[in-house]
Biopython code that builds the backbone (N, CA, C, O; Angstrom):
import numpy as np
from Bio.PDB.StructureBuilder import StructureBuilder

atoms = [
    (1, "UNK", "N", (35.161, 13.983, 6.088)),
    (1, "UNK", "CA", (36.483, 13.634, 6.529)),
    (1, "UNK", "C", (36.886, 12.367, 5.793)),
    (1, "UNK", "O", (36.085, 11.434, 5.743)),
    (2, "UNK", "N", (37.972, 12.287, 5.272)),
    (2, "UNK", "CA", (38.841, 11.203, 4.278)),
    (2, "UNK", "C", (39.762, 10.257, 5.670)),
    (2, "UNK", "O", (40.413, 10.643, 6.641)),
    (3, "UNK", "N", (39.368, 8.799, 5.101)),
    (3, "UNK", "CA", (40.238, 7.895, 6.113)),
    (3, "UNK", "C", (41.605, 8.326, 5.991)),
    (3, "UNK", "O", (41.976, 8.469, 4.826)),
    (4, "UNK", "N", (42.619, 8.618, 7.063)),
    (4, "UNK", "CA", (43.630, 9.180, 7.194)),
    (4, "UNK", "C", (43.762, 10.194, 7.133)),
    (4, "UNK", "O", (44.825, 10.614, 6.675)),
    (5, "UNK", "N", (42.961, 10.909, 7.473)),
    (5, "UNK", "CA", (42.661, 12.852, 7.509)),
    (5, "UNK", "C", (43.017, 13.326, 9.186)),
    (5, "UNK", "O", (42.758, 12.503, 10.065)),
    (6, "UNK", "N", (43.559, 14.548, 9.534)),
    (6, "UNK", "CA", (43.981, 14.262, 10.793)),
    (6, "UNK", "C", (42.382, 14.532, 11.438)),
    (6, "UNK", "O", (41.409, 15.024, 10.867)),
    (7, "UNK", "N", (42.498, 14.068, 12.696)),
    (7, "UNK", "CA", (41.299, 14.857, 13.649)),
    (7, "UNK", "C", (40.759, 16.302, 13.133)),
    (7, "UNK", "O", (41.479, 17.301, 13.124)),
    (8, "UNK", "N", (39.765, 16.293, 12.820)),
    (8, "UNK", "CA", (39.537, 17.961, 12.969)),
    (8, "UNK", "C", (39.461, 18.739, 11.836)),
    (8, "UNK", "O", (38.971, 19.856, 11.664)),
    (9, "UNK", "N", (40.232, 17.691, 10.804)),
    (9, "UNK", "CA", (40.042, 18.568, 9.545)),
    (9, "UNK", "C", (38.626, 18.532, 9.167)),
    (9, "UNK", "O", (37.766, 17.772, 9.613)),
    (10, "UNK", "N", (38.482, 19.547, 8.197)),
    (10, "UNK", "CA", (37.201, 20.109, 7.528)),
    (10, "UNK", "C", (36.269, 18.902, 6.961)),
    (10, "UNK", "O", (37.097, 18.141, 6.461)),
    (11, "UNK", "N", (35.441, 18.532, 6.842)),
    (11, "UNK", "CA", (34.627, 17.350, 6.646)),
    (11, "UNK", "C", (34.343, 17.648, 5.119)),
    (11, "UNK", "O", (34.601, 18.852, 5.090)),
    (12, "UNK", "N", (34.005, 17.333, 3.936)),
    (12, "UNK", "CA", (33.309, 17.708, 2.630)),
    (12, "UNK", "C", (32.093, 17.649, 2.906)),
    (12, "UNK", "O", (31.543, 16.971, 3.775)),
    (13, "UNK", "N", (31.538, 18.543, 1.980)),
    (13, "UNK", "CA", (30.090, 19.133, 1.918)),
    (13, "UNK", "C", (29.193, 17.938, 1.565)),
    (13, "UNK", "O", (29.531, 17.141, 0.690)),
    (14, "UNK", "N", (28.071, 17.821, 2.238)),
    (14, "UNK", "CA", (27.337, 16.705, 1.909)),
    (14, "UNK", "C", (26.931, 16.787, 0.362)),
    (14, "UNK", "O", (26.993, 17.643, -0.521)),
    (15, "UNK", "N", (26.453, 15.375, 0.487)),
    (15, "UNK", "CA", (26.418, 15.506, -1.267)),
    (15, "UNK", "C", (24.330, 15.257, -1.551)),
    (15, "UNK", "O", (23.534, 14.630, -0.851)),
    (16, "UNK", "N", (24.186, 15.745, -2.336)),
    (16, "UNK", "CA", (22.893, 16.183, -2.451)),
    (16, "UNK", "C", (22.405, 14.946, -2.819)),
    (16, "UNK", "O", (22.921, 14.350, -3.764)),
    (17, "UNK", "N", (20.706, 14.090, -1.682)),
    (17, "UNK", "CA", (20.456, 13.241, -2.510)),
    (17, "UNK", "C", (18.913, 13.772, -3.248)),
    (17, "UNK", "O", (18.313, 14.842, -3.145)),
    (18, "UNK", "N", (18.555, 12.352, -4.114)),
    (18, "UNK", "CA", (17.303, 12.426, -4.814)),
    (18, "UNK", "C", (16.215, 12.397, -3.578)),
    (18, "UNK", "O", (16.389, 11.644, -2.620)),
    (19, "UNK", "N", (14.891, 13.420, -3.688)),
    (19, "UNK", "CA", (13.700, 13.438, -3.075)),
    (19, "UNK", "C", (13.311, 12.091, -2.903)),
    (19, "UNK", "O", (13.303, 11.424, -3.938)),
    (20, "UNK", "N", (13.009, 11.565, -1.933)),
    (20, "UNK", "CA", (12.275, 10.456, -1.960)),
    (20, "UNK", "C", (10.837, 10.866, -2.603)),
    (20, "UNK", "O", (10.436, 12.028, -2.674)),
    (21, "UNK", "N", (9.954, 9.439, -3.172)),
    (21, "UNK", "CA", (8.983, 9.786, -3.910)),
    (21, "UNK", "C", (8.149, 9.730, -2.588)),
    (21, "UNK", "O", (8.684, 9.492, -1.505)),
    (22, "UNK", "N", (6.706, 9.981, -2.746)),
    (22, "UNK", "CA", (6.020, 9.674, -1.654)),
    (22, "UNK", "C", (5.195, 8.463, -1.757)),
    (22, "UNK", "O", (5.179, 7.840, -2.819)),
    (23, "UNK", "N", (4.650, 8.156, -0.952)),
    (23, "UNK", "CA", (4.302, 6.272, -0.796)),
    (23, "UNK", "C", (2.976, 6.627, -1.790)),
    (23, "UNK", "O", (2.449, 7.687, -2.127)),
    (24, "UNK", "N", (2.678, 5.059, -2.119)),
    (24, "UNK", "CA", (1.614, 5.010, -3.356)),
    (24, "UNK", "C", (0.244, 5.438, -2.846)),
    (24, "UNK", "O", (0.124, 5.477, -1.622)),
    (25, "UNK", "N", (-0.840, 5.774, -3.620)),
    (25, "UNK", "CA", (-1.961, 6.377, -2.357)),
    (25, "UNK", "C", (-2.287, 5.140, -2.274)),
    (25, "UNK", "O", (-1.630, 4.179, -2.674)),
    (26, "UNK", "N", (-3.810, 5.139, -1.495)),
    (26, "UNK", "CA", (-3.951, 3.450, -1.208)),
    (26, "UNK", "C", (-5.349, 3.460, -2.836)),
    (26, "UNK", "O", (-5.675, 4.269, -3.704)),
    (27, "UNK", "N", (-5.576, 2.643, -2.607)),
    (27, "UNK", "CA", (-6.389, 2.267, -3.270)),
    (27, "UNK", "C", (-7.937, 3.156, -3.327)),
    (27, "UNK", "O", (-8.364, 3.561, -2.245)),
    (28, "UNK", "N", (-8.609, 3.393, -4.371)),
    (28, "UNK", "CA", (-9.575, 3.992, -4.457)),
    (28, "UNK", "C", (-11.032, 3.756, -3.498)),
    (28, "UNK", "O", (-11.334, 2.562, -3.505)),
    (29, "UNK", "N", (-11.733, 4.377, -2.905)),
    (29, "UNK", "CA", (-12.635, 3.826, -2.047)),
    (29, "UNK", "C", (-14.291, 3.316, -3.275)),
    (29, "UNK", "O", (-15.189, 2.519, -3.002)),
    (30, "UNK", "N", (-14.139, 4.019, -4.346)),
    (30, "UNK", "CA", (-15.303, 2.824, -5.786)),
    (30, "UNK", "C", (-14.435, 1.856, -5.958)),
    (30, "UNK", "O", (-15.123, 1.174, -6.719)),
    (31, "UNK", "N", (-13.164, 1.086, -5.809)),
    (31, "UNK", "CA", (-13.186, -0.279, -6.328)),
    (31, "UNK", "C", (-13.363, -1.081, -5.163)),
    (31, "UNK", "O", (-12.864, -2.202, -5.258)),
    (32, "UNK", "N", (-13.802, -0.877, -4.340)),
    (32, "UNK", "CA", (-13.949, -1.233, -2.971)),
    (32, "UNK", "C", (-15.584, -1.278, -3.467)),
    (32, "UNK", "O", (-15.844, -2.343, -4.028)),
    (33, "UNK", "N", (-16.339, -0.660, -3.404)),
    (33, "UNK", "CA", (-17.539, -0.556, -3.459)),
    (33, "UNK", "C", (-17.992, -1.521, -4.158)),
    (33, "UNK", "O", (-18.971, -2.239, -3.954)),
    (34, "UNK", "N", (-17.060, -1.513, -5.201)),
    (34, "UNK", "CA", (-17.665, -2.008, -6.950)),
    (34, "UNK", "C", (-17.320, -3.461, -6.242)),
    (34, "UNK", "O", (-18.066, -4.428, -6.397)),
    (35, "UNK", "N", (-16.434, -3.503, -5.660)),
    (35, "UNK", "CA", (-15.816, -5.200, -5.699)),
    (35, "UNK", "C", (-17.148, -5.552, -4.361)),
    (35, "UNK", "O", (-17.536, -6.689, -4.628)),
    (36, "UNK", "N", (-17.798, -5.124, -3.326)),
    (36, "UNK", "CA", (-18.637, -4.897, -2.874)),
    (36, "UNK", "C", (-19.983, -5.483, -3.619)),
    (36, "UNK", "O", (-20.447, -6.608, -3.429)),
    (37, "UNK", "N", (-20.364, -4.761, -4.259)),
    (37, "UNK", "CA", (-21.532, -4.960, -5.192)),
    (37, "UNK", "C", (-21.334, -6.196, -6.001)),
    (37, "UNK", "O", (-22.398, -6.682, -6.385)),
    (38, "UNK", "N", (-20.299, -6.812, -6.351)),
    (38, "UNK", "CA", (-19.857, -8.059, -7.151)),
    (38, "UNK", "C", (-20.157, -8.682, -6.549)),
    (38, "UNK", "O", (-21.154, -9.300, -6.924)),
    (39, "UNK", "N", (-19.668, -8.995, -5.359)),
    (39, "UNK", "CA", (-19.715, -10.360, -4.238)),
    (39, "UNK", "C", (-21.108, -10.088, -3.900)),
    (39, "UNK", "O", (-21.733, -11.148, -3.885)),
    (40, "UNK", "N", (-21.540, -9.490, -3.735)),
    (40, "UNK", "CA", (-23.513, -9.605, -3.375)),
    (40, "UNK", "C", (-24.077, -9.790, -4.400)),
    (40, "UNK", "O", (-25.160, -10.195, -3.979)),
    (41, "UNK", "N", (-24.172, -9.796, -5.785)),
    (41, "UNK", "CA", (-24.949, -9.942, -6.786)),
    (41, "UNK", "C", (-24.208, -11.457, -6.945)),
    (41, "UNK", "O", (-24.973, -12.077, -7.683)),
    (42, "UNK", "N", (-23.288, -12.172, -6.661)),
    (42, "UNK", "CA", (-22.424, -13.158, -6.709)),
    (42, "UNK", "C", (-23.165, -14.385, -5.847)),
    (42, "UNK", "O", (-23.415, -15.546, -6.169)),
    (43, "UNK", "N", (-23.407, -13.648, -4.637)),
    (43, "UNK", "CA", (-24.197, -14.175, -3.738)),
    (43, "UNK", "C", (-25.768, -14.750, -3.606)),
    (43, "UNK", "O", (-26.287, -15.772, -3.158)),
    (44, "UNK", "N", (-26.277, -13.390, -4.315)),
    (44, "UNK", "CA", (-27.620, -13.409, -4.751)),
    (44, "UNK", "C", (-27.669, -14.188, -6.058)),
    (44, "UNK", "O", (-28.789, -14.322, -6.549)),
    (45, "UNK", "N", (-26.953, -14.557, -6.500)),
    (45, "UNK", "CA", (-27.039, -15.307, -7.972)),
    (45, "UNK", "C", (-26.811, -16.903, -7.103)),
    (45, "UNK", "O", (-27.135, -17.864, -7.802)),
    (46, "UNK", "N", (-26.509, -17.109, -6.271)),
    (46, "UNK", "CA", (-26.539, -18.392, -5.626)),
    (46, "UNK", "C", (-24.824, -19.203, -5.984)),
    (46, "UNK", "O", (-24.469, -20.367, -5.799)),
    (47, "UNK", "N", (-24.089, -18.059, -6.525)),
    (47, "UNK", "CA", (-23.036, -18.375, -7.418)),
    (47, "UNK", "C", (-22.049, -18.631, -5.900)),
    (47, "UNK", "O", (-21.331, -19.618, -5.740)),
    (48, "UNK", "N", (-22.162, -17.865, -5.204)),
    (48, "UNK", "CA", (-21.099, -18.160, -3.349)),
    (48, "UNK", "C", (-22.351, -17.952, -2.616)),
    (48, "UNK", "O", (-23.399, -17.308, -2.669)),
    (49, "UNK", "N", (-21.449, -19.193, -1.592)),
    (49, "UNK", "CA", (-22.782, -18.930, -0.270)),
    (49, "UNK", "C", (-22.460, -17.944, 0.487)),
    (49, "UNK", "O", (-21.549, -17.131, 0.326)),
    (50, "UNK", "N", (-23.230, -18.024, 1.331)),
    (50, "UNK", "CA", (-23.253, -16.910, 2.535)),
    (50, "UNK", "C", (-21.264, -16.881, 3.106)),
    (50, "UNK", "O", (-20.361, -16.053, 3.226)),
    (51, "UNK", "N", (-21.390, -17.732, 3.215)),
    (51, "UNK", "CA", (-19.626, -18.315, 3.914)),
    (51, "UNK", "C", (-18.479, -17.827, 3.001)),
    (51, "UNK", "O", (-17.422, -17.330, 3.390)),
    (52, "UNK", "N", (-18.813, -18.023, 1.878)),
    (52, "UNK", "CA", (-18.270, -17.435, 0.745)),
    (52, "UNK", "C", (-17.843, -16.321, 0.912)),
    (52, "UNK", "O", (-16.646, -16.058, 1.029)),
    (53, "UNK", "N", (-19.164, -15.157, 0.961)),
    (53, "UNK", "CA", (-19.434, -14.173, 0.592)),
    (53, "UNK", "C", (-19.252, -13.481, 1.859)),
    (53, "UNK", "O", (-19.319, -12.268, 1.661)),
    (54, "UNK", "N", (-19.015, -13.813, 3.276)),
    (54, "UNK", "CA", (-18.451, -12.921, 4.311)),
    (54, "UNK", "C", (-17.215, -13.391, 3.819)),
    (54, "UNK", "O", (-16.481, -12.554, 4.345)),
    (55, "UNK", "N", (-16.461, -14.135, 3.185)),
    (55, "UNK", "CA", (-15.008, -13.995, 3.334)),
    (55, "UNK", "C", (-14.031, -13.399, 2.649)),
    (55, "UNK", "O", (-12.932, -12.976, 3.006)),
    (56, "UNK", "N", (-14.871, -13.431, 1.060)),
    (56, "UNK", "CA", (-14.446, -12.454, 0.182)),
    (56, "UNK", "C", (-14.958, -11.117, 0.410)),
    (56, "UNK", "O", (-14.682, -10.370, -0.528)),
    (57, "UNK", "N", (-15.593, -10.585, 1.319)),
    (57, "UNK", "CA", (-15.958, -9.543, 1.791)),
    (57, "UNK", "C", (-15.207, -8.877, 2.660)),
    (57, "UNK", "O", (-15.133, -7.650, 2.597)),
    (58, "UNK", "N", (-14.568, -9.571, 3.559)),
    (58, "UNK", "CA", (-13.793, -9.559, 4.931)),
    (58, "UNK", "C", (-12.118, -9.787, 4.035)),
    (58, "UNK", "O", (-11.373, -9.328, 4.901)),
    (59, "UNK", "N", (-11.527, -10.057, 3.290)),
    (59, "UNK", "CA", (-10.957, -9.408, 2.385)),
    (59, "UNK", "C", (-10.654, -8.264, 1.719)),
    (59, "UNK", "O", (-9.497, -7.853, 1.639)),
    (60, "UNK", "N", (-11.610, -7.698, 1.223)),
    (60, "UNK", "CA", (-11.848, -6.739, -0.094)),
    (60, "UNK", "C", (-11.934, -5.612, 1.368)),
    (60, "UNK", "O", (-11.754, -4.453, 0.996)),
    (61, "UNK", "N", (-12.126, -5.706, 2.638)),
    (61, "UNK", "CA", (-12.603, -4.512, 3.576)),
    (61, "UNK", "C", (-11.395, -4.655, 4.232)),
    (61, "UNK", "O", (-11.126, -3.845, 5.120)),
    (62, "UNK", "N", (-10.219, -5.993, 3.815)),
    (62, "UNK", "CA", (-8.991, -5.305, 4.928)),
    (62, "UNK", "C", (-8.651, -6.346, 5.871)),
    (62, "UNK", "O", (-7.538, -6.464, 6.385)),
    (63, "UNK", "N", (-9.720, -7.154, 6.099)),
    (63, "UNK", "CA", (-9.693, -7.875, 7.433)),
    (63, "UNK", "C", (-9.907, -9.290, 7.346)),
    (63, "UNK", "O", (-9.906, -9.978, 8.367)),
]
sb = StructureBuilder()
sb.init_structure("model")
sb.init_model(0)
sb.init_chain("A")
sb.init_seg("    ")
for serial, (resi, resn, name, xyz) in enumerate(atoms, 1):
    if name == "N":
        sb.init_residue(resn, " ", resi, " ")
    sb.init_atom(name, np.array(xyz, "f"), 0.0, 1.0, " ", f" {name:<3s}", serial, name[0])
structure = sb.get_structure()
């Protein structure tokens, strides 16, 4: 319906939009792992402490 159209007249046909894309996947569950295995060999190298290494851990898991 057009501003100044009476009541009732015929509405125009919707107009076709683009598909939305779908959301990005999340992230792979090996770079999780891998980043995993970094921070413990990181750890074990004496390179981060323990404190360190739960926090960049507790990170990389989300939380």
């Amino acid at each position: 319906m057009t501003p100044g159209a009476p009541f009732g007249a015929p509405m125009a046909p919707p107009v076709p939009t683009a598909p939305v894309p779908p959301p990005a996947p999340a992230p792979p569950q090996v770079d999780m792992v891998e980043q995993l295995k970094k921070l413990g060999e990181l750890r074990d190298a004496g390179i981060l402490t323990e404190e360190e290494f739960a926090a960049q851990k507790a990170k990389v898991l989300g939380g």
